[in-house]
C-alpha positions as CSV (number, residue, x, y, z in Angstrom):
1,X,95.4,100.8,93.0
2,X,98.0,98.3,91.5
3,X,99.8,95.8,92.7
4,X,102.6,93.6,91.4
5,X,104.1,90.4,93.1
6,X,107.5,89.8,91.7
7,X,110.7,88.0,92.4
8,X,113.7,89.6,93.6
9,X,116.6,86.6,93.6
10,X,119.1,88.8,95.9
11,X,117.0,88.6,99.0
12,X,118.8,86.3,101.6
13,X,117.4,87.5,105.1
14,X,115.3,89.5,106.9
15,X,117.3,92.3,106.9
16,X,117.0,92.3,103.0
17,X,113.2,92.8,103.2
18,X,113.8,95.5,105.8
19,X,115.8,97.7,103.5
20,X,113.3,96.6,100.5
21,X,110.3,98.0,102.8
22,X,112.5,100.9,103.9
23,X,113.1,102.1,100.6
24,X,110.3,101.8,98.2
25,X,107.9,102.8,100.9
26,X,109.6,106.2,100.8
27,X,108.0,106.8,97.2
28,X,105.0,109.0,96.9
29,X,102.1,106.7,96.5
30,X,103.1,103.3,97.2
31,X,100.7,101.8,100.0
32,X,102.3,98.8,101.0
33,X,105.4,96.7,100.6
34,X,105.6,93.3,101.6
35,X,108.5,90.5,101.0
36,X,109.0,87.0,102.1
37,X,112.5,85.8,102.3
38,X,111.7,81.8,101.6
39,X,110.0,82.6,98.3
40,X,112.7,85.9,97.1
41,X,109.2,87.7,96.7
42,X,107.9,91.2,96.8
43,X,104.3,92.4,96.5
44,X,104.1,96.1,95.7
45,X,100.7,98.1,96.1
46,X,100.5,102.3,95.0
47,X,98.9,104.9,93.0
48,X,99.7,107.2,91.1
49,X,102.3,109.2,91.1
50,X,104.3,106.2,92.1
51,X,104.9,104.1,88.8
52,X,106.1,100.5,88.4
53,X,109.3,102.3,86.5
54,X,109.9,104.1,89.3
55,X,109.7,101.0,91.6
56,X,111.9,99.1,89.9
57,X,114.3,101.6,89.5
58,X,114.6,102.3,93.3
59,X,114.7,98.7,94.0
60,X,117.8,98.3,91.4
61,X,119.7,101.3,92.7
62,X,119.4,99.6,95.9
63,X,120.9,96.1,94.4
64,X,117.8,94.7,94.6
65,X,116.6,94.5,91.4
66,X,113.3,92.5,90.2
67,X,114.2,89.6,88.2
């Protein structure tokens, strides 16, 4: 499994994290999302097929891209 904790500067509220979890959750493979608004942080666990390119994609189409 990989993981990556990374920062995502748009994150304001709660809501934010929501739609993070939400969204990259609905890729094949990813395991668990987490985010915590007073950091702007995101920790990303999957597997294959899921791909960090393919994370970071999603999370920039949804205007949430990793810094």
């Amino acid at each position: 499994m990989e993981s990556k904790t990374f920062q995502v500067p748009a994150i304001g509220c709660d809501g934010c994290v929501r739609t993070i979890k939400t969204e990259v959750s609905q890729i094949t493979g990813v395991k668990a999302v987490d985010g915590v608004v007073a950091s702007k942080t995101v920790t990303v666990q999957w597997d294959a097929p899921a791909t960090w390119e393919q994370i970071k994609a999603t999370l920039t189409e949804i205007e949430y891209a990793p810094a």
